[in-house]
C-alpha positions as CSV (number, residue, x, y, z in Angstrom):
1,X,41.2,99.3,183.3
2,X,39.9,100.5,180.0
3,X,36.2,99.7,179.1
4,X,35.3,97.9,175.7
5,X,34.4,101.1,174.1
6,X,38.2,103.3,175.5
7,X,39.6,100.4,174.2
8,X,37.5,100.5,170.6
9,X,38.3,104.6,170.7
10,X,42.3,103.6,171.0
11,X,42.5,101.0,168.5
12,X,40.5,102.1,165.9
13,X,42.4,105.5,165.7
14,X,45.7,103.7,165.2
15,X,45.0,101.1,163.2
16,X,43.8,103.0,160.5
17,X,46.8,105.3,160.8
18,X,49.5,102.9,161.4
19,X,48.1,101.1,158.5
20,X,48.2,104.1,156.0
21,X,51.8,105.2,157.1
22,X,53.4,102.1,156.7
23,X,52.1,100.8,153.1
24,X,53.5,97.2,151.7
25,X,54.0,94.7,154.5
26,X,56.2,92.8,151.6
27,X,58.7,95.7,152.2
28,X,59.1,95.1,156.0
29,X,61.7,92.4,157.2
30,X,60.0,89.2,158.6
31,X,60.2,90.6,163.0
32,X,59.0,87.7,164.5
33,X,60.0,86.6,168.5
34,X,59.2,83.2,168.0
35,X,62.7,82.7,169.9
36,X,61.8,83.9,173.3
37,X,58.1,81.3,173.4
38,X,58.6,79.2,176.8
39,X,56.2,77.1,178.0
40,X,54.2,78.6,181.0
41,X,52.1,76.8,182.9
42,X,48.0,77.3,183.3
43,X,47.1,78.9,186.4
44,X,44.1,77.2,186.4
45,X,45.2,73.3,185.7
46,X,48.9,73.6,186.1
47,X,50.0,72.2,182.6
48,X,51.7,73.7,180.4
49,X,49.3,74.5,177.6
50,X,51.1,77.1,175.8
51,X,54.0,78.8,175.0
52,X,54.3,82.2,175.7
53,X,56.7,85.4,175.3
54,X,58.6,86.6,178.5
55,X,56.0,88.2,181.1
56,X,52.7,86.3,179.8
57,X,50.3,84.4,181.9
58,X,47.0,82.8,181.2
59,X,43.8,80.6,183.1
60,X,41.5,78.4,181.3
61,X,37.6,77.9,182.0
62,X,35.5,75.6,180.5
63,X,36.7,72.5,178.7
64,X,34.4,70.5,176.5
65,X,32.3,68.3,179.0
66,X,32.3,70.0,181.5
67,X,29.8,71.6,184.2
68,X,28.0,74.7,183.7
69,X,26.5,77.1,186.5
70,X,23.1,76.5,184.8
71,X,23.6,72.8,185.4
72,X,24.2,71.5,181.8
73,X,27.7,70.4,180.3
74,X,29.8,72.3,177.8
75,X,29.3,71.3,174.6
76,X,32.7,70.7,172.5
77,X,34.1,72.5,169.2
78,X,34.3,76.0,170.6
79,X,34.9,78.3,167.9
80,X,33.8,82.2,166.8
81,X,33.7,84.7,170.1
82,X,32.9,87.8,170.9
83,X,33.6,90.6,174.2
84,X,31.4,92.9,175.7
85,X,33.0,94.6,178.6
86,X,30.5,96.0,181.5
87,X,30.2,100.0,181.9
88,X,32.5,99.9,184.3
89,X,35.1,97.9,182.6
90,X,35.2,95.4,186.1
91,X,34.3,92.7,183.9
92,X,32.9,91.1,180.7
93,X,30.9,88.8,178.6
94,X,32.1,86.7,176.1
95,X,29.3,84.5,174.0
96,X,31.0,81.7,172.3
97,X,29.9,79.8,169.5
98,X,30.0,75.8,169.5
99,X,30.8,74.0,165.8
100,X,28.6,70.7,166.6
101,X,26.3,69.4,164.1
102,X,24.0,66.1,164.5
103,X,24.7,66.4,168.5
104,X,22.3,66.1,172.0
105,X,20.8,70.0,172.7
106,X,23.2,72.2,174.7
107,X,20.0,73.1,176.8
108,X,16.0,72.5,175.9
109,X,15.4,76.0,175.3
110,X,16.2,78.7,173.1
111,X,16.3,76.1,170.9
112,X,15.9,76.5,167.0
113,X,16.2,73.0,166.0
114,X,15.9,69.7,168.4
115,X,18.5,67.6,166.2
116,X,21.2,69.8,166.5
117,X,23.5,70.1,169.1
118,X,25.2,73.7,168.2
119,X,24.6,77.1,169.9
120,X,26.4,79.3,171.8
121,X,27.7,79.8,175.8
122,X,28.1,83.1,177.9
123,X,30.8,83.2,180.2
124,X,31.6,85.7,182.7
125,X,35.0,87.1,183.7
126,X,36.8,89.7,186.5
127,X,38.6,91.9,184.3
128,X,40.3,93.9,187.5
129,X,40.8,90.3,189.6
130,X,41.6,88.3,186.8
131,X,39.0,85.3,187.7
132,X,36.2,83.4,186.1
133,X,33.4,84.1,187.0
134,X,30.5,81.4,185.1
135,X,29.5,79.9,182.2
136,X,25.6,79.0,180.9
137,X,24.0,78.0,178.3
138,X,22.5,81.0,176.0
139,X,21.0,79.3,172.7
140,X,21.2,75.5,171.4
141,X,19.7,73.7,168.4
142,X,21.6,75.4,165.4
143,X,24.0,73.6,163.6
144,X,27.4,74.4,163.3
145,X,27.9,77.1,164.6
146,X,31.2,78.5,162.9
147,X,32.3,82.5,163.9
148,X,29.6,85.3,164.2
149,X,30.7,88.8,164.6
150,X,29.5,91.6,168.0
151,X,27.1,94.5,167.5
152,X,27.2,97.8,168.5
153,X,24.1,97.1,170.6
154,X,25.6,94.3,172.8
155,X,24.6,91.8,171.0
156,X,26.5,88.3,168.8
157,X,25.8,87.1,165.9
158,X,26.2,83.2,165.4
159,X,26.5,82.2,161.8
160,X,26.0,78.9,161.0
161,X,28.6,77.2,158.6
162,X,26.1,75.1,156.3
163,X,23.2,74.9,154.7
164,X,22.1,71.7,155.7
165,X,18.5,71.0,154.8
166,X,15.9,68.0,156.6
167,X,15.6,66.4,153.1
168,X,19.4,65.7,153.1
169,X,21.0,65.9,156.4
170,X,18.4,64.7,159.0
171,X,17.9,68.0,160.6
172,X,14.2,68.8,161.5
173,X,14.3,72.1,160.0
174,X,16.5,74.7,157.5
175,X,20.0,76.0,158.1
176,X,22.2,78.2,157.2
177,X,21.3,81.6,158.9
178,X,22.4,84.1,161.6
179,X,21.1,84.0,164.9
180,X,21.1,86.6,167.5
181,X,22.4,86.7,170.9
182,X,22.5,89.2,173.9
183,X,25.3,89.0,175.6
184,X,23.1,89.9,178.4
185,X,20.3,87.5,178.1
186,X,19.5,84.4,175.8
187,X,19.7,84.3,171.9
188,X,16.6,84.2,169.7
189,X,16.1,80.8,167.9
190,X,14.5,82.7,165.2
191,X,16.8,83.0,161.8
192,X,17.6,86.4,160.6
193,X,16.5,85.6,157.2
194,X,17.4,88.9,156.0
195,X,21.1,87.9,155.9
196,X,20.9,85.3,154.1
197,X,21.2,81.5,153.6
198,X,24.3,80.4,152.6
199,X,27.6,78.9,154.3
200,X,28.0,81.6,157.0
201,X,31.6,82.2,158.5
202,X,32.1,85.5,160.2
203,X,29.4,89.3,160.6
204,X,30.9,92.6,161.6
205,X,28.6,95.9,162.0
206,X,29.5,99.2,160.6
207,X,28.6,101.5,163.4
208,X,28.4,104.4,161.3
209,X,25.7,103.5,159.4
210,X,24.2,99.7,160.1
211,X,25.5,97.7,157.7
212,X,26.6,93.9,158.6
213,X,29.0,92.5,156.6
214,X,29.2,88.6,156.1
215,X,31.8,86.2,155.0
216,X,31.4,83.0,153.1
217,X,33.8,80.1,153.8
218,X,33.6,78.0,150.5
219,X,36.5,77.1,147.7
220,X,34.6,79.7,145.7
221,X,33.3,82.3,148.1
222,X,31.5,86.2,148.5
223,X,31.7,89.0,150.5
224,X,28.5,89.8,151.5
225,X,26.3,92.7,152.8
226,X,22.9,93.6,154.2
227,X,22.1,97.2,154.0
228,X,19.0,98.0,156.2
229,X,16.4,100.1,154.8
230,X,16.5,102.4,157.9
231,X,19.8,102.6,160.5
232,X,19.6,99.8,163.0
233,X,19.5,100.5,166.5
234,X,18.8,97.4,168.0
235,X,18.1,93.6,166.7
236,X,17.8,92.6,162.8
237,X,14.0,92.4,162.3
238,X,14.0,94.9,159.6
239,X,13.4,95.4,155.6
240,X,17.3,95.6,154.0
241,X,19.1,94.4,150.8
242,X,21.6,91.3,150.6
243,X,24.6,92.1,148.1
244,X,28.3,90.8,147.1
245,X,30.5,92.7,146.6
246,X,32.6,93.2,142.9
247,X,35.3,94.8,141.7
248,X,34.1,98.6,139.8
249,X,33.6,98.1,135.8
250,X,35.6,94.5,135.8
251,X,33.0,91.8,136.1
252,X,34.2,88.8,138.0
253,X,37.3,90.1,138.5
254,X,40.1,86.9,139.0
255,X,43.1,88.9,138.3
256,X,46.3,88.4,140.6
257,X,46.6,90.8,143.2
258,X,50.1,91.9,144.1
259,X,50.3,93.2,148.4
260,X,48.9,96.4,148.7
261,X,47.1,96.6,145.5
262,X,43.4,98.6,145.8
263,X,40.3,98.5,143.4
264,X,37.4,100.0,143.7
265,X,34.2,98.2,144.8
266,X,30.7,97.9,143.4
267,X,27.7,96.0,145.0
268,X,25.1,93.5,143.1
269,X,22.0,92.9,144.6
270,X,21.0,89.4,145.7
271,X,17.4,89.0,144.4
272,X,16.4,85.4,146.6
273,X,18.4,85.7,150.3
274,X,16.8,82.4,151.2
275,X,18.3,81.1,148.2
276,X,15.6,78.6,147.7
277,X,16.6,78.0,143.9
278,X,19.9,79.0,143.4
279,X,22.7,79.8,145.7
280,X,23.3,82.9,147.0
281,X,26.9,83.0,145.9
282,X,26.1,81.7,142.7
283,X,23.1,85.0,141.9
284,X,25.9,87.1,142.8
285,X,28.4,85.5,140.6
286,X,26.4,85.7,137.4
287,X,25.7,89.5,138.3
288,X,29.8,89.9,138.6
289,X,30.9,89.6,141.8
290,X,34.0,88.6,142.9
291,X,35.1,85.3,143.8
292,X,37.5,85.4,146.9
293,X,38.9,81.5,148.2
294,X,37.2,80.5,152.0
295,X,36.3,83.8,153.3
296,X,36.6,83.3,157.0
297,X,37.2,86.1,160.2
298,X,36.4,89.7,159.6
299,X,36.1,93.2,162.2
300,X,34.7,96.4,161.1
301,X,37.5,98.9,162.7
302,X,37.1,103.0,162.2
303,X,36.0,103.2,158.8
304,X,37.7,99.8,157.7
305,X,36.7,95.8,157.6
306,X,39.4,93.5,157.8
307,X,39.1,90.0,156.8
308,X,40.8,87.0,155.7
309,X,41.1,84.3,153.0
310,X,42.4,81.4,155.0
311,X,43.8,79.6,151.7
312,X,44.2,82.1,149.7
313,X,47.0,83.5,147.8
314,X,49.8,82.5,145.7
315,X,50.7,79.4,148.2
316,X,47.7,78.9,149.7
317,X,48.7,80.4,153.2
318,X,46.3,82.5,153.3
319,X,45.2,86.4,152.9
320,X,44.2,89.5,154.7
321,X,42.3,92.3,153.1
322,X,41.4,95.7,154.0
323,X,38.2,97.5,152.8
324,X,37.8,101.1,152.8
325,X,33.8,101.6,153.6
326,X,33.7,105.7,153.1
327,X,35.9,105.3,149.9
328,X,34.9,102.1,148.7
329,X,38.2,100.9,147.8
330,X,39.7,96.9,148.5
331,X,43.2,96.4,149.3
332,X,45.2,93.1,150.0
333,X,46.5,94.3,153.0
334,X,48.7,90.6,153.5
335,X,49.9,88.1,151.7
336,X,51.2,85.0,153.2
337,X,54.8,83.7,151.0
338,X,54.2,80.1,152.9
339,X,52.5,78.4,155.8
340,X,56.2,78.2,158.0
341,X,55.7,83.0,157.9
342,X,51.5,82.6,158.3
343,X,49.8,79.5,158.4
344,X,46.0,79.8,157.5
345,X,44.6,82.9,159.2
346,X,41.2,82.5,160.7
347,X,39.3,84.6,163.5
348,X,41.0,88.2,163.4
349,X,40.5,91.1,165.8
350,X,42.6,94.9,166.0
351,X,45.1,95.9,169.0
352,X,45.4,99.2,170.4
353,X,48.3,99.9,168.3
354,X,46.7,99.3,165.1
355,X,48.8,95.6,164.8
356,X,45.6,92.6,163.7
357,X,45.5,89.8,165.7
358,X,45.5,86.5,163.9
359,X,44.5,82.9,164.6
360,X,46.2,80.3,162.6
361,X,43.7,76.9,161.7
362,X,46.2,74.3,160.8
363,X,47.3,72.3,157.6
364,X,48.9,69.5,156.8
365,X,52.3,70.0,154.8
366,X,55.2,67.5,153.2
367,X,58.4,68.2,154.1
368,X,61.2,65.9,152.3
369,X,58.3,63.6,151.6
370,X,57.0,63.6,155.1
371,X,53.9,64.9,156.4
372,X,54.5,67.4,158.8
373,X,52.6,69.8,161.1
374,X,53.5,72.0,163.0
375,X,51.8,73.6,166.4
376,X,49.2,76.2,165.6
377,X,49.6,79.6,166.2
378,X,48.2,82.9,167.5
379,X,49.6,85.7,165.3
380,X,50.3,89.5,165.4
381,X,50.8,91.2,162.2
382,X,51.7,94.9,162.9
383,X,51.5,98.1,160.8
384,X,54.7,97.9,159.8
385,X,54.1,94.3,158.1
386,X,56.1,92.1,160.9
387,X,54.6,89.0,162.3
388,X,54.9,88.0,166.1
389,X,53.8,85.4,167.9
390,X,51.7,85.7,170.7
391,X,51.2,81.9,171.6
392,X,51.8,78.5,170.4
393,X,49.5,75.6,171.1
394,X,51.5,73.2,173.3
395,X,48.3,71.0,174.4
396,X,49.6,67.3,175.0
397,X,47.3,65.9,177.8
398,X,48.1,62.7,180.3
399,X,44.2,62.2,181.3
400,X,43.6,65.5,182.6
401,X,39.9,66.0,182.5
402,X,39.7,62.6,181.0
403,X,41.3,63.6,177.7
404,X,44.1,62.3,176.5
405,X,46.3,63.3,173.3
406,X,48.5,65.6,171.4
407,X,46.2,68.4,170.4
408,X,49.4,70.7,169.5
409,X,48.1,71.5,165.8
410,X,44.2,72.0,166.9
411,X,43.0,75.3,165.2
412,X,43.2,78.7,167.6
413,X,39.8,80.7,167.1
414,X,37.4,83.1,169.0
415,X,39.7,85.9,169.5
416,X,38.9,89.1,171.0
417,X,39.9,91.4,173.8
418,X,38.9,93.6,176.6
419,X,41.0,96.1,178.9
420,X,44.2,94.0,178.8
421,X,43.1,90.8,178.5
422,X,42.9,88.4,175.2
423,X,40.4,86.1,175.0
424,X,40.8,82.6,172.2
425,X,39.8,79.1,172.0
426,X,41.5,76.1,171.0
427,X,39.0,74.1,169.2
428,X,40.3,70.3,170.3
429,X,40.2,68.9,172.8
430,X,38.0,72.4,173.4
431,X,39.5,75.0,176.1
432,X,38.8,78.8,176.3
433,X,41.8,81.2,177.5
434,X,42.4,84.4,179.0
435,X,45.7,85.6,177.8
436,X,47.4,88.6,179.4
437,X,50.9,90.2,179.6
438,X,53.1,93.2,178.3
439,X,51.7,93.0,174.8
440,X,53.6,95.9,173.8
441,X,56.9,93.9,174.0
442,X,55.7,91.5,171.4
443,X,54.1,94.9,168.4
């Protein structure tokens, strides 16, 4: 089996090449196998959880409330998640964020804030025997913890998703940071203050030269990033400047972007991080940056960050952009025509053969003048600008566990990979999955 950093090697030298081949995805017929899904059972539970190409299989491990090897109980809301394969490549870590607010603590310590239920998990898993393995608590007390992004020092970053405040939202202390956690230890329930306080989404680290990108997931939102004062080698303790990113010589740029179109970049300086008089989106705005719509998974690939706008877009379906770091330059890489093609992309993560891997949140649409939702998605875009799906959410539970419901259009998020196994969640009723098969078939 390949080891996290084989499979890094492989996938970041295609994508960038596929990618640059290949051009305008709006050029590419639609190549989807939505026809050939089937539901396939869990081999964990036996139910029929998802639907799945020909070949595919899957187990789940820990569903919201349930027990933990440390002794507690798995918090619900499972969101942002991140891999970090062992030396050997036999297995792997995966910390996963929780998206609970006002809540009981996941565990008494690492704990940043008593009120707050959110934090992450660590869960182990046999990469070469396919099995679970465990699953502990690794920090609690933060508040909605959204997606985070891994570093290239083996740890997660959790971001939390507010910036809920003790004089408005009965928390005991401030939020809206990044927290740090080892995927081979416990977090630190200290804020990394240097990144910022704002409505955190998603962090990914340029392993070339340190800098951690953030994205903001507002109506009105920035691209952010810290640039340390010396190259980071290990945890974010040090001096570094917080900027947004705008579009070279055109202040606020809010033109309309056609697919593939590329400006250049320029970076303002964001003179209060802690934002303790005016927002940090709003100092950047009056500096000129650019205003992007709910800014939510990014992954720093070989020389490029991809992220997403999950409303953004002509018909509010949602975005994927690609930025150049060496050359500066921002493309919009994808363009969603309607929520049936891409339906809100979320989390995102690269494949070996330089496709993106896309989870869909959900949204309500009218059809004939009824509402209508469809089951939620886990998406493959490929270089060539087709879209595939790798699994539909087919959770409709009979008291299994206790829980009962459709949970068919519950958003997929978390997703990330190791050797050839993907790794999501579903957020409701709350369920982490191990996804293998011929993925191949399905680019």
């Amino acid at each position: 089996m390949a080891t996290r950093r084989e499979f890094l090697a492989t996938a970041t030298a295609t994508a960038v090449a596929a990618f640059a081949q290949h051009g305008s995805a709006t050029q590419r017929p639609f190549a989807g196998r939505d026809q050939a899904l089937r539901p396939v059972a869990d081999e964990t539970t036996g139910e029929p959880l998802l639907r799945l190409p020909p070949g595919f299989s899957y187990k789940t491990l820990s569903w919201s409330l349930s027990g933990m090897k440390d002794g507690h109980t798995a918090t619900g809301l499972p969101d942002g998640m991140g891999a970090f394969a062992d030396a050997d490549g036999k297995a792997v870590t995966l910390v996963r964020n929780h998206e609970i607010t006002l809540a009981p603590l996941l565990a008494q310590a690492p704990a940043y804030d008593r009120r707050c239920g959110g934090g992450t998990t660590t869960l182990r898993f046999d990469l070469s025997r396919g099995e679970w393995l465990s699953c502990r608590t690794s920090l609690a007390g933060t508040y909605k913890n959204c997606a985070g992004g891994p570093t290239p020092w083996g740890s997660w970053l959790t971001c939390e998703e507010t910036v809920a405040d003790p004089t408005t939202h009965g928390v005991e202390r401030p939020h809206g940071y990044v927290f740090e956690v080892p995927a081979s230890g416990n977090g630190d329930p200290r804020p990394i203050v240097g990144l910022g306080r704002f409505v955190h989404e998603a962090a990914a680290v340029d392993p070339r030269t340190g800098i951690v990108y953030l994205t903001e997931d507002l109506s009105r939102a920035g691209l952010y990033r810290f640039v340390p004062e010396r190259p980071l080698q290990g945890p974010l303790r040090g001096p570094g400047q917080l900027q947004m990113l705008a579009i070279e010589g055109r202040r606020n740029f809010r033109g309309l972007w056609r697919q593939d179109m590329a400006l250049s970049v320029a970076w303002v300086d964001i003179a209060d991080p802690g934002a303790t008089a005016q927002s940090v989106f709003r100092q950047g705005e009056l500096r000129g940056g650019m205003r992007f719509r709910r800014l939510e998974g990014c992954w720093c690939d070989d020389g490029h960050l991809y992220f997403a706008s999950t409303n953004g877009g002509r018909a509010r379906a949602g975005q994927i952009w690609d930025l150049h770091l060496a050359e500066q330059r921002l493309r919009l890489l994808y363009e969603s025509p309607g929520r049936d093609v891409l339906n809100m992309p979320d989390n995102l993560t690269t494949m070996p053969d330089g496709s993106l891997l896309l989870c869909e949140d959900s949204a309500r649409k009218f059809v004939l003048g009824w509402q209508r939702q469809d089951p939620t998605r886990l998406r493959l875009l490929s270089p060539h600008g087709g879209l595939a799906t790798v699994a539909e959410n087919n959770i409709v539970l009979n008291g299994l566990y206790g829980l009962e419901g459709d949970y068919r259009q519950a958003e997929w998020c978390g997703v990330c990979r190791a050797a050839d196994w993907v790794f999501a969640n579903i957020q409701k009723p709350g369920i982490t999955f191990a996804i293998t098969g011929p993925w191949d078939a399905i680019s």
